[in-house]
PLY file of the C-alpha trace (Angstrom):
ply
format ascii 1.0
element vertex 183
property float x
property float y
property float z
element edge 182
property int vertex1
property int vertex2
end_header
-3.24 -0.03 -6.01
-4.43 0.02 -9.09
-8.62 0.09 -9.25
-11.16 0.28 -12.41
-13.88 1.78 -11.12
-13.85 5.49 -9.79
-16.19 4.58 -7.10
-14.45 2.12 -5.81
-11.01 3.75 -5.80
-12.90 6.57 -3.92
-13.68 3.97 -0.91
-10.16 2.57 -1.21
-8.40 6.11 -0.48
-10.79 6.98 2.38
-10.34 4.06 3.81
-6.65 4.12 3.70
-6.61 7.91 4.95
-8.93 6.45 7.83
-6.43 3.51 8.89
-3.33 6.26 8.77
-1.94 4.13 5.96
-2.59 7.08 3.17
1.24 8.35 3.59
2.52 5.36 2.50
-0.53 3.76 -0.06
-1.28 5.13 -3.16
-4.32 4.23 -5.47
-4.67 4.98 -8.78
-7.84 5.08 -11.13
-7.49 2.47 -13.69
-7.51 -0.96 -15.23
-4.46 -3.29 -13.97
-5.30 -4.80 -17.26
-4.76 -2.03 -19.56
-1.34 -2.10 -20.68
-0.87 2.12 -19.91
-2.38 1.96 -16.59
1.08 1.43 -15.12
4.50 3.06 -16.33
6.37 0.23 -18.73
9.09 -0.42 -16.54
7.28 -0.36 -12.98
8.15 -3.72 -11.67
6.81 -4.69 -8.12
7.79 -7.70 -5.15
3.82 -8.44 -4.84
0.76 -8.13 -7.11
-2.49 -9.23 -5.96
-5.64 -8.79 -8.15
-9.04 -10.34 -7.52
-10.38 -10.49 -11.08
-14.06 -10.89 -12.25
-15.70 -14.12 -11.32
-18.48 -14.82 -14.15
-18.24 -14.23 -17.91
-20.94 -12.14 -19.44
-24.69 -13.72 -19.52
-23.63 -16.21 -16.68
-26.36 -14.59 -14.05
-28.33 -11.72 -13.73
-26.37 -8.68 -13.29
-26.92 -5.91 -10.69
-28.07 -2.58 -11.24
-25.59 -1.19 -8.77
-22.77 1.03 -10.69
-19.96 -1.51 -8.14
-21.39 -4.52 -8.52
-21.89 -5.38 -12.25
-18.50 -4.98 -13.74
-16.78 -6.74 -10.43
-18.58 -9.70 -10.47
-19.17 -9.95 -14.31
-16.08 -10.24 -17.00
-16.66 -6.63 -18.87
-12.77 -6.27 -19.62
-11.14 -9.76 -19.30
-11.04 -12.37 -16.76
-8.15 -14.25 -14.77
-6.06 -14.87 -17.81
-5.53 -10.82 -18.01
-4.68 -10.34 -14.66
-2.06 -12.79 -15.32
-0.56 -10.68 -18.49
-0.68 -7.97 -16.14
1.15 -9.42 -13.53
3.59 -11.02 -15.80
4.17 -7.55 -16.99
5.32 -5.86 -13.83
6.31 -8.26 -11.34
9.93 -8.38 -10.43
11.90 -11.09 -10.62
11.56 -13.17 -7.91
8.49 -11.20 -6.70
5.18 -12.68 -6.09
1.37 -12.86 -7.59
-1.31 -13.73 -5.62
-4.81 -14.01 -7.54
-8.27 -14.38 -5.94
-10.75 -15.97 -7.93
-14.17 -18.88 -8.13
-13.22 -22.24 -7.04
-14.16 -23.44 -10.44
-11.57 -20.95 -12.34
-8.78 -23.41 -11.33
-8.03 -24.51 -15.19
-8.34 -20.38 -16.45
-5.82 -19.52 -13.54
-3.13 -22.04 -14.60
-3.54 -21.37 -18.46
-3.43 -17.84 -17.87
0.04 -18.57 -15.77
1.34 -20.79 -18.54
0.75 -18.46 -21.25
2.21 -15.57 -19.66
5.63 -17.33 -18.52
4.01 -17.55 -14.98
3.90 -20.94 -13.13
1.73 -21.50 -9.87
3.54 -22.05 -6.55
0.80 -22.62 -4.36
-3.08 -23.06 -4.50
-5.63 -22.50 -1.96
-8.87 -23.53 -2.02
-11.41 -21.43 0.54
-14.17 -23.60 1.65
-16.97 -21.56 3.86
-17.93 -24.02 6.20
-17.00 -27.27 6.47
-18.26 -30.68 4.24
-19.57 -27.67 1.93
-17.78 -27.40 -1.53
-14.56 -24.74 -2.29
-15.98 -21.29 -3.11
-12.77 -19.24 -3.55
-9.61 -20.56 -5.38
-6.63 -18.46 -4.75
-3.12 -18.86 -6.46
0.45 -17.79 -5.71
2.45 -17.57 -8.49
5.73 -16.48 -9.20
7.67 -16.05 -12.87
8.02 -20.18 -14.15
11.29 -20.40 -14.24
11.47 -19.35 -10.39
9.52 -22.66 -9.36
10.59 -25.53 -9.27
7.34 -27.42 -8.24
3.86 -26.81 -7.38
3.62 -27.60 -3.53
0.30 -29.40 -2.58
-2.65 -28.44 -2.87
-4.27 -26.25 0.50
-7.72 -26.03 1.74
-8.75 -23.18 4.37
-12.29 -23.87 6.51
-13.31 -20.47 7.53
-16.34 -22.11 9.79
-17.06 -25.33 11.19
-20.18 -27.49 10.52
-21.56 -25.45 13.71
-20.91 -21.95 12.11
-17.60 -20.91 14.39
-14.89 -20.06 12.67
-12.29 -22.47 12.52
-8.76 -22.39 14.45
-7.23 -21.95 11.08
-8.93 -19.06 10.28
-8.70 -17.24 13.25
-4.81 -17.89 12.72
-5.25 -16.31 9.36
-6.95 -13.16 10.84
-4.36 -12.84 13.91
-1.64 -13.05 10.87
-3.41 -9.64 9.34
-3.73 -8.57 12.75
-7.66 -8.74 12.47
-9.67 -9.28 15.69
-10.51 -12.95 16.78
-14.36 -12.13 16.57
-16.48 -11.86 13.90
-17.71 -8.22 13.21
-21.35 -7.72 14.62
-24.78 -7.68 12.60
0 1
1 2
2 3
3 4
4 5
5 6
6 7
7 8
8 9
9 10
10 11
11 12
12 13
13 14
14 15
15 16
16 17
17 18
18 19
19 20
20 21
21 22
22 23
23 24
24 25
25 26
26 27
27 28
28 29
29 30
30 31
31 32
32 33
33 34
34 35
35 36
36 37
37 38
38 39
39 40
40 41
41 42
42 43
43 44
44 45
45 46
46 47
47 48
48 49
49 50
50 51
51 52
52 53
53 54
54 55
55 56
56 57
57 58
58 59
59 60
60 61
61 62
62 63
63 64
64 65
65 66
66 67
67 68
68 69
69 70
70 71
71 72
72 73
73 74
74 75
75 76
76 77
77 78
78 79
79 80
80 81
81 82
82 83
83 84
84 85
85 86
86 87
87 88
88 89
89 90
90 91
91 92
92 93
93 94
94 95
95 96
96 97
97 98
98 99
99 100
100 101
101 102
102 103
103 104
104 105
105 106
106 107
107 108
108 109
109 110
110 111
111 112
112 113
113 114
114 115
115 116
116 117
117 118
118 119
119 120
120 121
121 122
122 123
123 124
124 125
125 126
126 127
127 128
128 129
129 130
130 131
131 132
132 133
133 134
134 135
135 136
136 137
137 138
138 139
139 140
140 141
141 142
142 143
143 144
144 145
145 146
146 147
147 148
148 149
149 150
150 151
151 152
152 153
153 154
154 155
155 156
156 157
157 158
158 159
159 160
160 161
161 162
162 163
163 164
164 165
165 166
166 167
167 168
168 169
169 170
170 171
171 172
172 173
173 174
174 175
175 176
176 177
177 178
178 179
179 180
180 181
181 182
């Protein structure tokens, strides 16, 4: 993994040493987004990124040294994450992006202009009849797809709060527990 902010990549490595996955995980301070923040030539079967949601001046910013430059486009949004990707993903590999609902038209031109087409789109709506909040794309390099396949929609909870049978399929798949964490 590749991670911007120093605290952040701190949290990343403990936690991996914590889940025994440290052996085989490695995280490295940087910017996926800066073009020397990865060897030239590394080339990789999955990149996922979850970009900056807002651009500057679009909400009040927090004071917390995290939460500012993750929420709020300091260094570049979706598009960059997408000349990233195009830079090191291996042919026939995949990227998988994580953005706002609304970013849908950033995510696509960012794909186009960097030679990468999108496979698949989710749309992550937190409880059902309310509005998408997370959009998240799969692409792969455009001459690798053929045809976008249709459009997906995940309910975490139903209109009584519970989570939904499709996301507790979802959490089984990452071999997460079928109940939600407590308080």
């Amino acid at each position: 993994g590749v991670e911007a902010q120093a605290v952040s990549a701190g949290l990343a490595r403990r936690s991996l040493g914590y889940n025994g996955a440290d052996d085989r995980v490695q995280v490295r301070d940087g910017d996926l987004r800066d073009p020397q923040a990865l060897p030239p030539d590394a080339r990789f079967d999955l990149i996922t990124g979850t970009p900056p949601y807002f651009p500057p001046g679009a909400g009040t910013e927090s004071d917390k040294v995290q939460c500012g430059p993750c929420r709020f486009e300091h260094r570049g949004g979706v598009e960059d994450y997408c000349a990233a990707a195009a830079r090191h993903l291996r042919p026939g590999g995949v990227f998988v992006v994580c953005g706002a609902a609304g970013e849908d038209p950033r995510a696509r031109d960012g794909a186009a202009r960097h030679g990468l087409a999108v496979q698949t789109h989710w749309e992550i709506v937190p409880r059902e009849g309310a509005a998408p909040l997370l959009g998240v794309w799969v692409m792969r390099h455009a001459a690798e797809v053929a045809a976008e396949g249709p459009r997906q929609a995940l309910v975490v909870r139903d209109r009584a709060g519970q989570w939904t049978p499709a996301f507790r399929a979802v959490r089984a798949a990452l071999g997460m527990p079928d109940v939600p964490p407590r308080g």
